[in-house]
One Martini backbone bead per residue (centre of mass of N, CA, C, O) as a GRO file, in nm:
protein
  264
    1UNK     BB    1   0.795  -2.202   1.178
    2UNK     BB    2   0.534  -1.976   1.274
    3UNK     BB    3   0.243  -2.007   1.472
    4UNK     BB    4  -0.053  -1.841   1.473
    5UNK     BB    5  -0.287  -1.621   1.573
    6UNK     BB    6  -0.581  -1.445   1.470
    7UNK     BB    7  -0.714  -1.153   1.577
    8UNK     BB    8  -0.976  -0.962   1.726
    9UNK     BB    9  -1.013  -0.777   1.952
   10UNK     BB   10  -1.125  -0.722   2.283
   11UNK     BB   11  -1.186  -0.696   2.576
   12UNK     BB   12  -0.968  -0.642   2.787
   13UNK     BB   13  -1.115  -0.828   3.023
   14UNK     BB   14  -1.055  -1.071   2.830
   15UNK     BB   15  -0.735  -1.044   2.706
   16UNK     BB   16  -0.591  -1.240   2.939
   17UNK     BB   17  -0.750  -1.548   2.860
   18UNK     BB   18  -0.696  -1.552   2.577
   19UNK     BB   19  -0.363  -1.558   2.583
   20UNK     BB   20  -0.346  -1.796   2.750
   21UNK     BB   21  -0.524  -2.007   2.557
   22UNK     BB   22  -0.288  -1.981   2.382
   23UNK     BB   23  -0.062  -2.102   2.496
   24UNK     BB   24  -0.183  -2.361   2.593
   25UNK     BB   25  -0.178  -2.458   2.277
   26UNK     BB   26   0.087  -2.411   2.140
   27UNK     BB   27   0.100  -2.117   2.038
   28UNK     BB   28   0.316  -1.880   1.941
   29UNK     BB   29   0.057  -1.655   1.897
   30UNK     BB   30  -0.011  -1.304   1.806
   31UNK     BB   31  -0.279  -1.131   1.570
   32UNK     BB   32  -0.346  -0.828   1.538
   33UNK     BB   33  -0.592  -0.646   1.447
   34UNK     BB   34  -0.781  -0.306   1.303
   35UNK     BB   35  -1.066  -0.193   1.395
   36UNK     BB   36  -1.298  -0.123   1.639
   37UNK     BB   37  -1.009  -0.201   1.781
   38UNK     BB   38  -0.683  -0.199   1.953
   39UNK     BB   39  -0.417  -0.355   1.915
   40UNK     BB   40  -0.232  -0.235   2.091
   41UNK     BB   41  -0.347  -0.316   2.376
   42UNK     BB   42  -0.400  -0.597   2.362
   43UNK     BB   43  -0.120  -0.626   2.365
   44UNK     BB   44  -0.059  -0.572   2.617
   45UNK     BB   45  -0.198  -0.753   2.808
   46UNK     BB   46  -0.125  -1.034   2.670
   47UNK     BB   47   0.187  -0.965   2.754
   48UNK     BB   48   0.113  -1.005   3.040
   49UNK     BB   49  -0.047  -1.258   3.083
   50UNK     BB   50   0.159  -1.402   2.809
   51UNK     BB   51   0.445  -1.481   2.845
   52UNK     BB   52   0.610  -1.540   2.530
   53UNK     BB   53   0.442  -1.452   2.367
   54UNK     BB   54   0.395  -1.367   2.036
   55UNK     BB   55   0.353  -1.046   1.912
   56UNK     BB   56   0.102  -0.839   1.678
   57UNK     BB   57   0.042  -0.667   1.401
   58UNK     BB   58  -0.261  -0.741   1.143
   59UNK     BB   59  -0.312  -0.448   1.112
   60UNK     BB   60  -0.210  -0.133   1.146
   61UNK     BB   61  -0.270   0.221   1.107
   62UNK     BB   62  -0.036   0.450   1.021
   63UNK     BB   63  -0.178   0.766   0.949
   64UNK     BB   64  -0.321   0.869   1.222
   65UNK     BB   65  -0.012   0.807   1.309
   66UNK     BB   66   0.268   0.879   1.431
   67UNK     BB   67   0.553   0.778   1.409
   68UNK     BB   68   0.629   0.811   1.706
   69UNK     BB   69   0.400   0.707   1.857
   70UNK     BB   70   0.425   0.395   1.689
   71UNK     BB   71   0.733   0.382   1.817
   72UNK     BB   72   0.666   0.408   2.164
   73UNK     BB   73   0.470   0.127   2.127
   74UNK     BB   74   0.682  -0.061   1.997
   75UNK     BB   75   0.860  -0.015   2.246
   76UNK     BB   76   0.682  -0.118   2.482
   77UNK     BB   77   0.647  -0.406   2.360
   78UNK     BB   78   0.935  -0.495   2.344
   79UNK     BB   79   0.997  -0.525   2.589
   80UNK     BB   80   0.739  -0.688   2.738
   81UNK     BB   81   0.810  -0.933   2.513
   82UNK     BB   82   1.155  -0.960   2.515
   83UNK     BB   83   1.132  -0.946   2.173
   84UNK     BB   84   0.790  -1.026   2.090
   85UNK     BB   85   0.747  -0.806   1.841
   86UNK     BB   86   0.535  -0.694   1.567
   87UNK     BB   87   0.514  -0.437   1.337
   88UNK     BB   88   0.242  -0.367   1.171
   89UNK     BB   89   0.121  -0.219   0.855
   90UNK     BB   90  -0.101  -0.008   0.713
   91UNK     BB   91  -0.298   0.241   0.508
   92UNK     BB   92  -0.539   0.143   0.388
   93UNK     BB   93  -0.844   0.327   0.291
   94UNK     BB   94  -0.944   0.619   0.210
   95UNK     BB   95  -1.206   0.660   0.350
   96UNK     BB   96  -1.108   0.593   0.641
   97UNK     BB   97  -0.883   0.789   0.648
   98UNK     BB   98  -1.043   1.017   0.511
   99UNK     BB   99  -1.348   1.022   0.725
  100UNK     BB  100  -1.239   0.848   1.006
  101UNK     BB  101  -0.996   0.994   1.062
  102UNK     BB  102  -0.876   1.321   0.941
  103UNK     BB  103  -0.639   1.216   0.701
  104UNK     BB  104  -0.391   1.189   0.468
  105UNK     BB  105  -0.402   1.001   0.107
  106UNK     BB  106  -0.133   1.077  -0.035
  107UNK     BB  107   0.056   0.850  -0.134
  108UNK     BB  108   0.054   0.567   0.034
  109UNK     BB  109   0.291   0.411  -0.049
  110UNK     BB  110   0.521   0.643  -0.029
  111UNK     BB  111   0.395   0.696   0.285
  112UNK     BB  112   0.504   0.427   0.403
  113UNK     BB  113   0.782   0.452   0.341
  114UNK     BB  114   0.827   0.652   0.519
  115UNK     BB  115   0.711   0.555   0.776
  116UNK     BB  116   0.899   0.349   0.829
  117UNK     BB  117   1.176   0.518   0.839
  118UNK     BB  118   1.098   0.690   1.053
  119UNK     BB  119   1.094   0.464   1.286
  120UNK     BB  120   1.317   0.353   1.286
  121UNK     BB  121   1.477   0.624   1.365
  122UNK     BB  122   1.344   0.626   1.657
  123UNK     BB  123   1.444   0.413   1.756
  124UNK     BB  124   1.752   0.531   1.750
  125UNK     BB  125   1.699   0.745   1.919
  126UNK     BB  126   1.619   0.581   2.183
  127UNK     BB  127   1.958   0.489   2.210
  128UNK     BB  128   2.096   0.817   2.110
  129UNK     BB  129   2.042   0.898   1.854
  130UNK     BB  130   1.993   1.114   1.644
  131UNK     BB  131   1.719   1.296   1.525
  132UNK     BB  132   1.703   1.222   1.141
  133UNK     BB  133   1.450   1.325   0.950
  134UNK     BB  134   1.402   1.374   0.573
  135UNK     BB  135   1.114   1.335   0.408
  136UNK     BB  136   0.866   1.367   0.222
  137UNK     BB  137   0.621   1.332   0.490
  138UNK     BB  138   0.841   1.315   0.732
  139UNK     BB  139   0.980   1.542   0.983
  140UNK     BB  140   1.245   1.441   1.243
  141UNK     BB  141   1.448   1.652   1.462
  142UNK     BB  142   1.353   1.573   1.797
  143UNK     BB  143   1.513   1.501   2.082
  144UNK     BB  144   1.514   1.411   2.431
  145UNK     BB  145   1.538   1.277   2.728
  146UNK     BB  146   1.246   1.354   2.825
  147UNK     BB  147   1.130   1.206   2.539
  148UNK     BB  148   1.257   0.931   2.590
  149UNK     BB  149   1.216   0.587   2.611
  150UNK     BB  150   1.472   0.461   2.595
  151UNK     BB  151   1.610   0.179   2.620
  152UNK     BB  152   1.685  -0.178   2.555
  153UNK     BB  153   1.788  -0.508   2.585
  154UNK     BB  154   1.660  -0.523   2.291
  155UNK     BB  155   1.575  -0.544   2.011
  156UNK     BB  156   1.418  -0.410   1.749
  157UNK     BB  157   1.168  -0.414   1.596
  158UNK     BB  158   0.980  -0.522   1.363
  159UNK     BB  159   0.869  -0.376   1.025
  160UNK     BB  160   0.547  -0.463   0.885
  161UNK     BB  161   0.373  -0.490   0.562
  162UNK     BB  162   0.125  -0.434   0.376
  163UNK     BB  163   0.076  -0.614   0.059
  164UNK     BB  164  -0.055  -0.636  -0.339
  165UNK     BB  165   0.102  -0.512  -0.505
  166UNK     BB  166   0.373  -0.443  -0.648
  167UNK     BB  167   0.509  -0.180  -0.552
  168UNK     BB  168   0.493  -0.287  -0.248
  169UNK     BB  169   0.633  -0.500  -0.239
  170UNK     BB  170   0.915  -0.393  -0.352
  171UNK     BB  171   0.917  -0.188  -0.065
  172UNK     BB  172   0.953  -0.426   0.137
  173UNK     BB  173   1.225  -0.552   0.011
  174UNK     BB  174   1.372  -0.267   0.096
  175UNK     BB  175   1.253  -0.167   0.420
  176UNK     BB  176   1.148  -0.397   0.565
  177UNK     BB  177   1.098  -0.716   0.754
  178UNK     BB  178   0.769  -0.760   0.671
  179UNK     BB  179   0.482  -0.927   0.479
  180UNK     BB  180   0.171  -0.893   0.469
  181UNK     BB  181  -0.087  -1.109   0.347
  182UNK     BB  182  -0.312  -1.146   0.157
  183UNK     BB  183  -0.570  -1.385   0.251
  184UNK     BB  184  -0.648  -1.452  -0.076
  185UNK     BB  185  -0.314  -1.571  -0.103
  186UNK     BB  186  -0.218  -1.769  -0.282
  187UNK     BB  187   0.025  -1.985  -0.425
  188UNK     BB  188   0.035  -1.833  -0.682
  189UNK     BB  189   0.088  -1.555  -0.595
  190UNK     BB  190   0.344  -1.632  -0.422
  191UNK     BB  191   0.506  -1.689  -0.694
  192UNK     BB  192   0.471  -1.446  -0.876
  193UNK     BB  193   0.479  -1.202  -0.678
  194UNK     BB  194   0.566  -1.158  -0.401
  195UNK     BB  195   0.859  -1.277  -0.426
  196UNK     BB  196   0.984  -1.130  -0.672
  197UNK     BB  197   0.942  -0.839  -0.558
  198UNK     BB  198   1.081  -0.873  -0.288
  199UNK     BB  199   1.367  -0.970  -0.440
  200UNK     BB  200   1.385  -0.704  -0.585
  201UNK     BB  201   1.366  -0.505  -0.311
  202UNK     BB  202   1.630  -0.609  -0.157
  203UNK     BB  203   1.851  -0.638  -0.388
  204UNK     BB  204   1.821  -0.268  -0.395
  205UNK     BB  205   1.977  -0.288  -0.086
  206UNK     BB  206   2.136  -0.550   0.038
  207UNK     BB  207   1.956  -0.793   0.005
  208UNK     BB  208   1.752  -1.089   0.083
  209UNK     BB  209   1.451  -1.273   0.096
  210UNK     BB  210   1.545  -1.391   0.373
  211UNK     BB  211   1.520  -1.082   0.517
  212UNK     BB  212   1.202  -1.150   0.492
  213UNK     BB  213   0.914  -1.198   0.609
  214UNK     BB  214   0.627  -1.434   0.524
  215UNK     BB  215   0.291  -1.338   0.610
  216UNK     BB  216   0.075  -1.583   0.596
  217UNK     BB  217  -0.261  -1.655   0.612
  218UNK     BB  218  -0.490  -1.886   0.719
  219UNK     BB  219  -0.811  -2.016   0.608
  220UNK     BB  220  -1.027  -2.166   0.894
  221UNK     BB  221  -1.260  -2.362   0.999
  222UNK     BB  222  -1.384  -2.396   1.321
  223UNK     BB  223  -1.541  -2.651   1.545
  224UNK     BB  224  -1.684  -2.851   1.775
  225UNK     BB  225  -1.948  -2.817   1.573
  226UNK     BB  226  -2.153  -2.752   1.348
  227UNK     BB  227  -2.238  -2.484   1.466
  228UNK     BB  228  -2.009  -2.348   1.475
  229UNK     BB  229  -1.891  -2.404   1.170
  230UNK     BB  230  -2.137  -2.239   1.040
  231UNK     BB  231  -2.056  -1.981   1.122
  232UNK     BB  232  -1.761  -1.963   1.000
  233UNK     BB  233  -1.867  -1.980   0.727
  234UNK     BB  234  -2.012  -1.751   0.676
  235UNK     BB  235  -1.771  -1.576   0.746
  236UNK     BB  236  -1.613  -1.628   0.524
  237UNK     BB  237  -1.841  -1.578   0.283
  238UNK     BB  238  -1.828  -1.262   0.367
  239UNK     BB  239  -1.473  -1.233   0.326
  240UNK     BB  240  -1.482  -1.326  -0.006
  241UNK     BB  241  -1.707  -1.151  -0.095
  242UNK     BB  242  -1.576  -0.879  -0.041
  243UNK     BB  243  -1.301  -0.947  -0.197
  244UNK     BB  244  -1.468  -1.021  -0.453
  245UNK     BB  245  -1.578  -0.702  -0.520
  246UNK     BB  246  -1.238  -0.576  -0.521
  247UNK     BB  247  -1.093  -0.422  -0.777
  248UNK     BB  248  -0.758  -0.463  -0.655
  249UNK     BB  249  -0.843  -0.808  -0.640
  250UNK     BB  250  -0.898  -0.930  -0.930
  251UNK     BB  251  -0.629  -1.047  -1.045
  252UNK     BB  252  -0.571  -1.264  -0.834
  253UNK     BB  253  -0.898  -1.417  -0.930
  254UNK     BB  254  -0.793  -1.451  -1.196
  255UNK     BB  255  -0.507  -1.626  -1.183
  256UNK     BB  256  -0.718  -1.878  -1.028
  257UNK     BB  257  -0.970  -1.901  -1.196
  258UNK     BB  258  -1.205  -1.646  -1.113
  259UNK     BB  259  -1.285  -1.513  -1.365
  260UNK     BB  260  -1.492  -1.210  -1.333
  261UNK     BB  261  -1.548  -1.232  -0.992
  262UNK     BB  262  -1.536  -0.867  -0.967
  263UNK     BB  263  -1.794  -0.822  -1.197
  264UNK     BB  264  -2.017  -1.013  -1.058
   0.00000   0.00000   0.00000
């Protein structure tokens, strides 16, 4: 089992002492979130600053940039990280796709599954073969020597996806190398609807769930002293409070014994 640390990217001239930071602890890497600040950035530096640190986005939003685009900067992470980056992936909510990014959210999740495999294709073109995608939402078939980041020596990107809905599971298994778990995802969801969805959906690729990695947060309150943690609790208290608000998390917290609480 691999453990990481959960970030918000921070200033980029701050964040090679917090890489540093994190391997002297002996956690094992970095996983970066994507809200006001670029997890892709961050994670170059930390890079530079904290070879062999495993690093990851947890998640970057898809629909915003095109699959090349994502696709040439996961391509630059794993170079950089010797083979331990993995590109995590999420659709976001239409509010932000279409108000703060001024892209379309139309078909999320059929949408987010043409874009891993287009990823993937690129990977494949930047390697030497043709590249030749033609999905529902994105048609990829130009790639030339001076437009290839080129091969590398270590293998491709491992291509991850957030998902919490069945339909989205079930595309994991099919299609993904890993899937981020919402961090409300306690273990009766992961027994009840996670696994069973990703092994239905890898079964109908010609894989194992065990071919999936499943990569779920665990929240925890830390600090030095009572007021560190007093501060923590807080974030907590209002991150607990925003999920259970969201009427497509209700199913979750009502199945955990918290009936009604996104009705309250």
């Amino acid at each position: 089992m691999q453990v990481d640390v959960m970030l918000s990217p921070k200033p980029l001239a701050q964040m090679g002492d917090t890489a540093r930071a994190v391997a002297d602890s002996g956690l094992d890497g970095i996983v970066f979130t994507e809200a006001g600040r670029t997890a892709y950035l961050s994670a170059a530096v930390a890079a530079a600053a904290a070879p062999g640190l495993a690093l990851g986005t947890g998640v970057a939003v898809a629909f915003p940039r095109s699959p090349m685009v994502t696709a040439q900067v996961a391509w630059e992470l794993q170079e950089a990280t010797g083979g331990n980056f993995r590109l995590g992936l999420g659709t976001q909510v239409r509010t932000h796709v279409v108000r703060r990014y001024g892209v379309e959210f139309e078909s999320p999740g059929p949408r987010l599954r043409d874009y891993v495999l287009a990823v993937k294709d690129c990977f494949a073109a930047f390697r030497g073969e043709p590249l030749d995608h033609h999905g529902r939402f994105y048609t990829l078939d130009w790639m030339s020597a001076q437009w290839s980041p080129g091969t590398i020596a270590v293998a491709d990107p491992k291509v991850d996806i957030a998902a919490v809905n069945p339909w989205m599971l079930k595309m994991a298994g099919e299609v993904a190398d890993g899937v981020h778990v919402h961090p409300i995802g306690e273990p009766g969801y992961l027994a009840r609807h996670v696994l069973p969805k990703v092994a239905e959906g890898a079964a109908a690729t010609g894989r194992s769930v065990d071919d999936v990695t499943i990569i779920v947060p665990v929240n925890l309150i830390v600090g030095d002293t009572d007021e560190e943690r007093a501060v923590d609790r807080e974030m907590m208290r209002g991150m607990l409070s925003f999920y259970g608000s969201t009427p497509n998390y209700a199913f979750i917290w009502d199945e955990a014994g918290f009936d009604g609480t996104t009705a309250r």
